[in-house]
C-alpha positions as CSV (number, residue, x, y, z in Angstrom):
1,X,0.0,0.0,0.0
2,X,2.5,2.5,1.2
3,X,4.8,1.4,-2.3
4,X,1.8,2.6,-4.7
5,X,1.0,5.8,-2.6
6,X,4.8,6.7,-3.3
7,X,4.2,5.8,-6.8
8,X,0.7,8.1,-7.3
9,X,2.5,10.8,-5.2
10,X,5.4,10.9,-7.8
11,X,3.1,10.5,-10.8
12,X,0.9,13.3,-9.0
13,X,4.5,15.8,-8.9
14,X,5.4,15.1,-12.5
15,X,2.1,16.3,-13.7
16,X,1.9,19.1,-11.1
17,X,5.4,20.2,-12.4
18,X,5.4,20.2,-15.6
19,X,1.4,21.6,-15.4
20,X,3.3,24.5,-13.4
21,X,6.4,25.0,-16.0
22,X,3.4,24.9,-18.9
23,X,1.6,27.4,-17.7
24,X,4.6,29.6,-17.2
25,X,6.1,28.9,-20.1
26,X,2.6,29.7,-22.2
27,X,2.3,32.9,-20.3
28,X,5.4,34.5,-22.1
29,X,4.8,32.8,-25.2
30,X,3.4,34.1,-28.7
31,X,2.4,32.6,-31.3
32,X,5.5,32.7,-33.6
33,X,7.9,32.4,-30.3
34,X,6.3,29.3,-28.7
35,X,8.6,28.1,-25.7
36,X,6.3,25.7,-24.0
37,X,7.3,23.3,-27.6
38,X,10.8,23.7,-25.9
39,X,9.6,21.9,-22.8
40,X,7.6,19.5,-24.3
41,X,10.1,17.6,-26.4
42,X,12.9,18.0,-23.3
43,X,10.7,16.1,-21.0
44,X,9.7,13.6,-23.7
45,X,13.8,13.1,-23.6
46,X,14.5,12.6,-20.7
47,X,11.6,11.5,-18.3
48,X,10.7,7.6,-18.5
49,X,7.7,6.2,-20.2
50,X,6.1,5.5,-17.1
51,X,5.7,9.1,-16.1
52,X,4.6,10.4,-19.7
53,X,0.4,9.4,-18.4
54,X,1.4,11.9,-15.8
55,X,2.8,14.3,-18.6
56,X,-0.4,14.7,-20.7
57,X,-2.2,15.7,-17.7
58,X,-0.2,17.8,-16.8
59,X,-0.2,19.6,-20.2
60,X,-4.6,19.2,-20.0
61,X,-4.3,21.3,-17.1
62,X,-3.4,24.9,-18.4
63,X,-5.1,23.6,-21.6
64,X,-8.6,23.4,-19.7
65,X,-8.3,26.5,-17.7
66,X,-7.6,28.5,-21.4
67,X,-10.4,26.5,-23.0
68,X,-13.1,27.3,-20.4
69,X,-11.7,31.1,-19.8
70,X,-11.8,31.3,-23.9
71,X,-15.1,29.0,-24.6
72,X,-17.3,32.0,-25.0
73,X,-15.2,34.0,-27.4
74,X,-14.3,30.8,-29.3
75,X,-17.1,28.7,-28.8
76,X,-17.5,25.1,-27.5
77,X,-16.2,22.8,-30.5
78,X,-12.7,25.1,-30.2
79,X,-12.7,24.6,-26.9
80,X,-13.0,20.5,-27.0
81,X,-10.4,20.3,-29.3
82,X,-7.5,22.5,-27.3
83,X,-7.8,20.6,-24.5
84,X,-6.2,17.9,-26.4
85,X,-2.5,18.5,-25.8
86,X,0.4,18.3,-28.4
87,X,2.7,16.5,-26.0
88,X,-0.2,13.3,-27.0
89,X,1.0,13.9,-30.3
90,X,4.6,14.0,-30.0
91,X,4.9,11.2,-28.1
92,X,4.4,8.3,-31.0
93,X,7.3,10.7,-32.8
94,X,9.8,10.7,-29.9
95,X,8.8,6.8,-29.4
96,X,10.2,6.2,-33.0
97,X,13.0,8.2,-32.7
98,X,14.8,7.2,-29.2
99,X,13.7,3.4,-30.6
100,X,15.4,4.1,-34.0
101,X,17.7,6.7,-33.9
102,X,20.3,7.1,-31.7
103,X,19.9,11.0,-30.0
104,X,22.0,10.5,-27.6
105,X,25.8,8.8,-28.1
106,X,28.6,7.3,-26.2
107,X,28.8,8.9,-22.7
108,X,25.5,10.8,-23.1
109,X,27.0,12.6,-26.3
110,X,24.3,14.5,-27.7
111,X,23.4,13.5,-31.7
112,X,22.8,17.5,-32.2
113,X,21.6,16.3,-35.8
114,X,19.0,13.4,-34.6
115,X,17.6,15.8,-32.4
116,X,17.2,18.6,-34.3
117,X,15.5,16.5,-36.6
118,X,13.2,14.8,-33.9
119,X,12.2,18.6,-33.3
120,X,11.4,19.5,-37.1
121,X,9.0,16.6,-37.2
122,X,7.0,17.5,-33.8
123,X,6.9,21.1,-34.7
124,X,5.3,19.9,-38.0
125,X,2.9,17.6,-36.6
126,X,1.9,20.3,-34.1
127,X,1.2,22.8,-36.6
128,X,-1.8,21.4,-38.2
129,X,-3.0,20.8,-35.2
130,X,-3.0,24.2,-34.4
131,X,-4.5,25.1,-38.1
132,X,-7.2,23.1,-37.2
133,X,-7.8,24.6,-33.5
134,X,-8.0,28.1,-35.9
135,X,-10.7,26.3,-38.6
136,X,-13.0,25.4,-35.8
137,X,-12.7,28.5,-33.8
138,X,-15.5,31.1,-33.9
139,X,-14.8,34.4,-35.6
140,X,-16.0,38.1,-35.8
141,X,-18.6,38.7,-38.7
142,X,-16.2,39.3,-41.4
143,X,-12.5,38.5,-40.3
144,X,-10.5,36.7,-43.4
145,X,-8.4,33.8,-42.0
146,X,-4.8,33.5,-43.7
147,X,-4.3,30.4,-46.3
148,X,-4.5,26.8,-44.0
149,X,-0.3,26.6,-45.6
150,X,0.6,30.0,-44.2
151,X,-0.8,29.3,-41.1
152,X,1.4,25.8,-41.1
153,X,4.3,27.9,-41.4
154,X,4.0,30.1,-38.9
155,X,3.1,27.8,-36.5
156,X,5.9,25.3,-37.7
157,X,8.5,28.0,-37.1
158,X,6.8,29.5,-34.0
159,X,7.2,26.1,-32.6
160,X,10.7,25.2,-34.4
161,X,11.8,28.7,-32.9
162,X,10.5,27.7,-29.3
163,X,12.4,24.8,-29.4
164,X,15.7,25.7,-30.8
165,X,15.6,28.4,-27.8
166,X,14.7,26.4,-24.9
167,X,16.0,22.8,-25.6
168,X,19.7,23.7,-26.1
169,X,19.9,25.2,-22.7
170,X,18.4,21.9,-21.1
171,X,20.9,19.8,-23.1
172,X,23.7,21.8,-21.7
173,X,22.3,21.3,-17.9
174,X,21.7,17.6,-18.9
175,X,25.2,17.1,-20.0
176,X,26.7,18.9,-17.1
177,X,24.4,16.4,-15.0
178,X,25.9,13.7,-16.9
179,X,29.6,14.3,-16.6
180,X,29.3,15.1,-12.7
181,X,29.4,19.2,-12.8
182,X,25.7,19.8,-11.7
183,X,26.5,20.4,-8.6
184,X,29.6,23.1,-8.9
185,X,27.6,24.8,-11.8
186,X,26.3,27.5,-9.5
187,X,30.0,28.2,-8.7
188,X,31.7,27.1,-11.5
189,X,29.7,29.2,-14.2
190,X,30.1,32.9,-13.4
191,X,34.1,31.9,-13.5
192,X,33.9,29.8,-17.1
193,X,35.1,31.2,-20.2
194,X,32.5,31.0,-22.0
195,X,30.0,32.8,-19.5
196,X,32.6,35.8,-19.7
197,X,32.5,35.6,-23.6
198,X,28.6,35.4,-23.4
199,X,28.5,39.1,-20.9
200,X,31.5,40.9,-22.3
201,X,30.9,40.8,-25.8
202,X,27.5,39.5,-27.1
203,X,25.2,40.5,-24.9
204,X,26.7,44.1,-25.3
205,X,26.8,43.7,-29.3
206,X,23.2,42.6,-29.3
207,X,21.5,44.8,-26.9
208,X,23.1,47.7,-29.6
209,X,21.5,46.0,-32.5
210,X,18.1,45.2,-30.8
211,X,18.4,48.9,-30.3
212,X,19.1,49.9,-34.1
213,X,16.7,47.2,-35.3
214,X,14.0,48.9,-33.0
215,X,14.4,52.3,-34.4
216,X,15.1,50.9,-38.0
217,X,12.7,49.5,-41.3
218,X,13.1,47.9,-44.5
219,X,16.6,46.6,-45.8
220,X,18.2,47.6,-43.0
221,X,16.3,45.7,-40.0
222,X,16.9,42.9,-42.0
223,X,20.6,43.6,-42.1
224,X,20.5,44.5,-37.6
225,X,19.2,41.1,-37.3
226,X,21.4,39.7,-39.4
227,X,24.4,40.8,-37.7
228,X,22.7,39.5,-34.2
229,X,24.1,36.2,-35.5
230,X,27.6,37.4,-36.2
231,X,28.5,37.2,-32.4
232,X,27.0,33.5,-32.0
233,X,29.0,32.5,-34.8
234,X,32.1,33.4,-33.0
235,X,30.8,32.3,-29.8
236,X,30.0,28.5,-31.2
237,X,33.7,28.2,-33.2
238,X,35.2,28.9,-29.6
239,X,32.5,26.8,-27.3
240,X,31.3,24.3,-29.8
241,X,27.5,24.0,-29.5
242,X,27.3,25.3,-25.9
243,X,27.9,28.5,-27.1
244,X,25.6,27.8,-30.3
245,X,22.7,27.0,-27.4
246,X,23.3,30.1,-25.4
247,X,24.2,32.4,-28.2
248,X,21.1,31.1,-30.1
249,X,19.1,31.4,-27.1
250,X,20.0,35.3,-26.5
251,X,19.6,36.3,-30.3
252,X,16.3,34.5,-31.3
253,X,14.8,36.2,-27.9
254,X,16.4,39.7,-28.9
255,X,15.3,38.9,-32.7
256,X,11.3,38.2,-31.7
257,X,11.7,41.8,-29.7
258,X,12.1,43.8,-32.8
259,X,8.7,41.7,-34.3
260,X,6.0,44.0,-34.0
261,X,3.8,42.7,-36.7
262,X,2.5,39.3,-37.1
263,X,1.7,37.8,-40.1
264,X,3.7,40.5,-41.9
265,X,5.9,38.3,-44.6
266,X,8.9,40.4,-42.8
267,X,8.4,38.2,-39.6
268,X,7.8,34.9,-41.3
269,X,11.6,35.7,-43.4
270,X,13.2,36.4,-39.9
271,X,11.4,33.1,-38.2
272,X,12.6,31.4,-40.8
273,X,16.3,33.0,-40.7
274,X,16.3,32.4,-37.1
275,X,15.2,28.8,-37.2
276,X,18.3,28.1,-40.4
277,X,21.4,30.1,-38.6
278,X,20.3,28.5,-35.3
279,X,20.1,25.2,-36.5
280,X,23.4,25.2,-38.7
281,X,25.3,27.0,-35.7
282,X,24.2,24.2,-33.1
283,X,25.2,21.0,-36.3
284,X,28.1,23.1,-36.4
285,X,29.1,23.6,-32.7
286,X,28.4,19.8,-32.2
287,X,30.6,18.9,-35.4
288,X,33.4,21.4,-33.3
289,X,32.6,19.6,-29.9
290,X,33.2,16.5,-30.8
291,X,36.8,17.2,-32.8
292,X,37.9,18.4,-29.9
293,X,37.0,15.5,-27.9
294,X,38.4,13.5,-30.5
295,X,41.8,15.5,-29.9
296,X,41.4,15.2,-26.2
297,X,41.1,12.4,-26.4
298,X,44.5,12.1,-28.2
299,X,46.3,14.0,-25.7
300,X,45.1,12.0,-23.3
301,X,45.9,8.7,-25.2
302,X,49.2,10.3,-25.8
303,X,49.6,11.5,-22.0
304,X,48.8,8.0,-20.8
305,X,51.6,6.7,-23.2
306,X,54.2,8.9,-21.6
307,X,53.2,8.1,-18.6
308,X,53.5,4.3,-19.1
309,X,57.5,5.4,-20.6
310,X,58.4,6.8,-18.0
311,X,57.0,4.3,-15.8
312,X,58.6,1.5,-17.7
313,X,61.9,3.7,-17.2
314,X,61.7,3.9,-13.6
315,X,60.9,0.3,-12.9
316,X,64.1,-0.8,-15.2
317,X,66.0,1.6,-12.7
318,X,64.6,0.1,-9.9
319,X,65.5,-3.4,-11.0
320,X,68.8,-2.1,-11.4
321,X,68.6,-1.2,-8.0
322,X,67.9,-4.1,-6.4
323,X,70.2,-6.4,-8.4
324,X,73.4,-3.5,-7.8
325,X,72.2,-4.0,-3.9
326,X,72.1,-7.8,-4.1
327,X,75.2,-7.5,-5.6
328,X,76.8,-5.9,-3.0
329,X,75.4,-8.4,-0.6
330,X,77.1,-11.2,-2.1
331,X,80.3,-9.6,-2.9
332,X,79.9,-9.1,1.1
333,X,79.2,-12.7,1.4
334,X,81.8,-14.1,-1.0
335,X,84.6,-11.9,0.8
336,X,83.6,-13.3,4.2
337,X,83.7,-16.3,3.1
338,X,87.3,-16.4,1.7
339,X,88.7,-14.9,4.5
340,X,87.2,-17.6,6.6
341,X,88.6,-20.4,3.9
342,X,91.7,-18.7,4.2
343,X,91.8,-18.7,8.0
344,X,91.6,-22.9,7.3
345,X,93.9,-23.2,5.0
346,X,96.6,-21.5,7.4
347,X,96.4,-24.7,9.4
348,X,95.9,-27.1,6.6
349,X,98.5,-25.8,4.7
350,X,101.3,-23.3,6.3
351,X,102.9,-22.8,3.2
352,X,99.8,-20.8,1.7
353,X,100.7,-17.5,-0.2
354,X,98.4,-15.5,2.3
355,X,99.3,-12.2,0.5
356,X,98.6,-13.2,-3.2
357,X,94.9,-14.7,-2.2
358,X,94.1,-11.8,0.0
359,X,95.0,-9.7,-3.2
360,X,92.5,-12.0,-5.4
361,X,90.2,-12.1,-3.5
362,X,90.4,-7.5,-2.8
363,X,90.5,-7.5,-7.0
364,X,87.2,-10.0,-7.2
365,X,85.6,-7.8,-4.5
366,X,85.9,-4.5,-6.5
367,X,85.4,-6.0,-9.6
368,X,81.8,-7.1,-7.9
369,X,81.6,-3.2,-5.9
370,X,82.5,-1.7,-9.5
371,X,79.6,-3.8,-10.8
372,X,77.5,-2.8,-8.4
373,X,78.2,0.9,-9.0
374,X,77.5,0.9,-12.5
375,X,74.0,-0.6,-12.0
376,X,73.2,2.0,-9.5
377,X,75.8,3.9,-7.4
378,X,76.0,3.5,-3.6
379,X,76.6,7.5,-3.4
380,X,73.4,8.0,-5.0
381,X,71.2,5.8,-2.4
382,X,72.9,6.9,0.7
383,X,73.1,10.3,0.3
384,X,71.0,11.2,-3.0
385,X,71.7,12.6,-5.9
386,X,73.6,15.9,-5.6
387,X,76.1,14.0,-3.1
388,X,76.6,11.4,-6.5
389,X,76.9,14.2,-9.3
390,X,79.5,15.6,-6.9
391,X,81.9,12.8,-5.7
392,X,80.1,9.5,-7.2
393,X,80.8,7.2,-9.9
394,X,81.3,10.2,-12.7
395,X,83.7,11.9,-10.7
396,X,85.9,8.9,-10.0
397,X,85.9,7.8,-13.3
398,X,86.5,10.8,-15.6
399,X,89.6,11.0,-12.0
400,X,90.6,7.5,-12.9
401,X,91.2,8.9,-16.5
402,X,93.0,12.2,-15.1
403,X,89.8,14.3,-16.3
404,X,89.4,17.6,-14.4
405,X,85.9,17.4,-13.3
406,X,84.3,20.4,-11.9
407,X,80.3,20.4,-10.7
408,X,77.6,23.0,-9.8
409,X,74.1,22.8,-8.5
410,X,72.2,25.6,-7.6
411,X,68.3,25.8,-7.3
412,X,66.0,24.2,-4.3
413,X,63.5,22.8,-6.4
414,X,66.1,20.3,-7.2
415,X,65.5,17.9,-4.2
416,X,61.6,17.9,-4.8
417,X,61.5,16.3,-8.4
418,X,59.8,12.8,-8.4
419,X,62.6,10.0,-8.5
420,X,62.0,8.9,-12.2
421,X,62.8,12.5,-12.7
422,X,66.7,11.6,-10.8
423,X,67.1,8.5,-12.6
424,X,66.8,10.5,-15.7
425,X,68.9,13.1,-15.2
426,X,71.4,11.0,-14.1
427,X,71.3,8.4,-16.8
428,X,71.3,11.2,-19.0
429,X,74.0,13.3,-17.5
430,X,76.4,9.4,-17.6
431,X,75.5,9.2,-21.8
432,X,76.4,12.8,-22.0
433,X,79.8,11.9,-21.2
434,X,80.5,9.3,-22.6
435,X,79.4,11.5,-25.7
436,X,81.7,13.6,-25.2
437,X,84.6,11.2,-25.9
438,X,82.9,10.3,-29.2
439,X,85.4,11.9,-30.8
440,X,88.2,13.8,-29.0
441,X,89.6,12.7,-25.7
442,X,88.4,15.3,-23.1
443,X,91.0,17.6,-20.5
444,X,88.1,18.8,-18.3
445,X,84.1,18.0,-17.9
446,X,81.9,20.6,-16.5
447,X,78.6,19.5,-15.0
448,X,75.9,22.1,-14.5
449,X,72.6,21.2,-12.6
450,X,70.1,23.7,-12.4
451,X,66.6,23.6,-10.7
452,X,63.4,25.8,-10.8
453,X,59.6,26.2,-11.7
454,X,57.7,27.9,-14.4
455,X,53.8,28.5,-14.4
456,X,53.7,26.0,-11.3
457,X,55.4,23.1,-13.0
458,X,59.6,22.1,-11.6
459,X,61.8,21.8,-13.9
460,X,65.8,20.6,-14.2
461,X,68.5,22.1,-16.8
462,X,71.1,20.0,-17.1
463,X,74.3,21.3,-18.9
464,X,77.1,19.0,-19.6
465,X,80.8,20.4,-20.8
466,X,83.7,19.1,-22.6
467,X,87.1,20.7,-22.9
468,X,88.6,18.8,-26.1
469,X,92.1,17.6,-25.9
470,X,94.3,16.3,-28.6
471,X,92.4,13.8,-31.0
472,X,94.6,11.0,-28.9
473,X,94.5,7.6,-30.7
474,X,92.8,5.9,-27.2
475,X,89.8,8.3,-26.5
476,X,87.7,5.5,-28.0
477,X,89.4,3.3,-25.1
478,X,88.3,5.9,-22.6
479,X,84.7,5.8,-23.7
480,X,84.6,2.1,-23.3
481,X,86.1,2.6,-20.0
482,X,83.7,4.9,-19.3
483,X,80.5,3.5,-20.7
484,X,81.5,0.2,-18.3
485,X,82.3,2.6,-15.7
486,X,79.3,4.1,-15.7
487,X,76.7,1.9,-16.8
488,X,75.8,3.5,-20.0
489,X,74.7,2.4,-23.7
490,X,76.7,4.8,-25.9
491,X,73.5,6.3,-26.9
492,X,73.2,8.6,-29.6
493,X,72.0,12.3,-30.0
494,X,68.6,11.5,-31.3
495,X,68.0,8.8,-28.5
496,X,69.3,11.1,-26.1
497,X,67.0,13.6,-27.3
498,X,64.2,11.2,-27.7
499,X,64.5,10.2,-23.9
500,X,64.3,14.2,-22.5
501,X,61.1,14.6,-24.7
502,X,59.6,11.9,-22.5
503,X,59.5,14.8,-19.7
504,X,58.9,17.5,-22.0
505,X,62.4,18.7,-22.4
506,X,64.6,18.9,-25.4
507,X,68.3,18.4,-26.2
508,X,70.5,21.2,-28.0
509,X,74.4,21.0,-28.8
510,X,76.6,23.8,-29.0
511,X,80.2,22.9,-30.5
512,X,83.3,25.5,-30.8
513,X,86.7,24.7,-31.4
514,X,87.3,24.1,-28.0
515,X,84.5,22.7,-26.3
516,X,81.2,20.2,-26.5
517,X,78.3,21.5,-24.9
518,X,75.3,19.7,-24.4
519,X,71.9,20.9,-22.7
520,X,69.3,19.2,-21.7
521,X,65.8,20.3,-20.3
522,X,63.5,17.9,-18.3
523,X,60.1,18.5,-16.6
524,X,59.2,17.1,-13.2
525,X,56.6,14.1,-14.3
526,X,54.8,14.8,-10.7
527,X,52.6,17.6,-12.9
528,X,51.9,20.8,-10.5
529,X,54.1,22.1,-7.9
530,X,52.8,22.3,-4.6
531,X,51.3,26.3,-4.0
């Protein structure tokens, strides 16, 4: 019992609802400027087929109170027939369509052209309905009704109108229901771009035309509301169709001001331009909306493949991580346990050469450390990165070469980059040098590490300089030394500048006679910095 009370009660605030929106609606209403039509297709949209009983009573409602305030002036059989409400009509014709045709796309996308459509065909249907509501209805002694076609016409645009104002602006609350900004719309829409766009330049540019086309005839009131449209065009190629609904919305309002006539073939020519510009600026604006969701979409894609690069680059340093530490565990291991061989073999064998094992045994152990060091330096994960760009493995082997090395660090924003961030710069500062020995065998490296932030996002220079030398017959044997040294490839220009591009950086080499200079730029992959 209580479950159907709920169930009549809801029924029972649909119809009261929608009876009370009606009647509003038909109160500011004309004739050729019918917003109730607006209304009546939106709620055929959206609300389920169980409350649309609920809807047609609630359109009967106002329609009852006209026909029996009216019934005198139009007589009875008028009166009959206008309580039977359009909505009853539209209904097998929205049926069709959300059964059919698809209005509504992936993610609630709204077919722009499907509805538009959906709306010609209502707007048609309810026109001869409204032609025949003027054939029955009683007349002074000797008023001359209009051909049954005109009247179609202005009622088809009246209603088209109606529709093409209202509806747009419902789609745009829908979607912002659908994508989860309902809620922060009261807050978020006096700050949007296109809300400032709407205030600061159409509605001044069209309250100045509604002025001129108020005080203007002939050719050029035509050409005033004409230009109303100008503005809206702009609007829709920077907002897609949201600014098409909103644009549309303002103009075909301030265009129905300066009608002052009706029936005059000067209004039918402006319905009709109204209902065209509008519904080529809304196919338009949903053509541009969903380009740019297409190349959204593509950043995104292309975001998310970054992401997954760098990701894939980090792990691979952490494995080298973990296999440099274990590798220093058993070079640990394997030294303890030769010195506790050794310490049997003293009494097993006196005559042992203690010296030349204990010196194997020192050369395996840094052989294993060295190892180690290359994978991932020791420096590095005790102490961090500045403490290894300054004394770490590229210092002690561009010193085990008798290369001056000289470093400099400046900027506080170099500590809080994310860690893939380090590795990088790192990795890319050890392939640098070894670059640099390409070709010429180096006197001197200068290492330049720079940190900072721009618009809110970190950022790291890195500069890397070479003082060339002699072209020495070994310096290929130093860059071998070095890329085992230091764990490097040998990479390339192009993959070094293909790996800084993976934070938004870039590469750029500066050669002289002297000196090899290479400069890299990297962005911190944790997005914003912290306000």
């Amino acid at each position: 019992m209580g479950k159907a009370s709920n169930t009549w009660l809801r029924h029972v605030a649909v119809a009261a609802a929608y009876a009370l929106s009606y009647f509003i609606l038909r109160s500011v209403s004309v004739s050729h400027f019918m917003l109730p039509a607006g209304l009546r297709l939106a709620c055929l949209l959206w609300v389920p087929y169980r409350y649309w009983p609920a809807l047609i009573v609630g359109e009967m409602i106002p329609l009852a109170y006209t026909s029996y305030d009216c019934v005198d002036q139009y007589g009875m059989t008028w009166a009959l027939l206008n309580v039977f409400p359009q909505i009853a009509l539209a209904m097998p014709i929205v049926v069709w369509f959300r059964r059919h045709v698809s209005l509504f796309g992936p993610k609630h996308a709204v077919n722009m052209g499907a509805v538009l459509l959906c709306a010609l065909a209502i707007s048609f249907a309810a026109s001869w309905l409204d032609v025949a509501h003027v054939a029955v209805m009683q007349l002074p002694p000797g008023y001359v009704l209009p051909s049954a076609l005109r009247l179609a016409v202005e009622y088809f645009l009246g209603g088209y109108i109606g529709i093409l104002t209202l509806l747009p602006l419902l789609l745009m609350i829908r979607d912002a229901r659908y994508s989860g900004k309902l809620h922060a719309l009261p807050k978020h829409l006096p700050q949007s771009r296109l809300t400032l766009d709407f205030v600061c330049l159409l509605l001044p540019v069209l309250v100045l035309l509604v002025w001129l086309s108020v005080k203007a005839s002939g050719e050029f009131l035509q050409v005033t509301r004409v230009a109303m449209f100008l503005p809206v065009a702009w609007l829709t190629l920077r907002h897609g169709w949201f600014g098409a609904a909103l644009g549309g919305a303002a103009v075909s309002v301030g265009v129905m001001l300066t009608m002052t006539v009706l029936g005059d073939p000067a209004v039918l020519q402006a319905q009709a331009f109204i209902g065209f510009a509008v519904t080529t600026l809304l196919i338009l604006g949903a053509h541009i909306a969903t380009l740019r969701a297409r190349e959204h979409k593509g950043q995104l894609d292309g975001q998310l493949a970054l992401q997954l690069a760098q990701q894939g680059l980090y792990l691979g340093e952490l494995r080298a991580q973990q296999t440099a530490q274990a590798l220093q565990h058993m070079g640990r291991t394997f030294q303890h346990s030769q010195q506790q061989l050794l310490a049997q073999l003293r009494y097993l064998w006196p005559a042992v050469d203690e010296a030349r094992i204990e010196r194997q045994t020192e050369a395996a152990h840094r052989q294993v450390y060295r190892l180690a060091d290359s994978l991932h330096p020791h420096t590095w994960r005790e102490r961090g990165l500045p403490s290894e760009f300054r004394e770490g493995a590229i210092a002690h082997a561009l010193a085990e070469l008798g290369v001056a090395y000289h470093c400099e660090l400046s900027g506080s924003d170099l500590s809080r980059l994310a860690p893939d961030v380090h590795a990088s710069l790192y990795r890319l500062a050890c392939e640098a040098v070894v670059h640099l020995f390409g070709q010429k065998s180096m006197t001197g490296v200068q290492l330049v590490l720079r940190g900072g932030h721009t618009h809110g996002r970190r950022w790291a220079v890195l500069r890397v300089e070479g003082r060339e030398g002699t072209d020495a017959p070994n310096h290929q044997a130093e860059r071998l030394q070095l890329i085992t040294r230091l764990g490097a490839v040998g990479q390339d220009i192009h993959a070094l500048r293909d790996r800084a591009r993976l934070y938004g950086g870039e590469l750029h080499v500066k050669a002289s006679s002297s000196s090899v200079r290479l400069t890299l730029l990297l962005h911190d992959s944790a997005g914003l910095a912290e306000a």
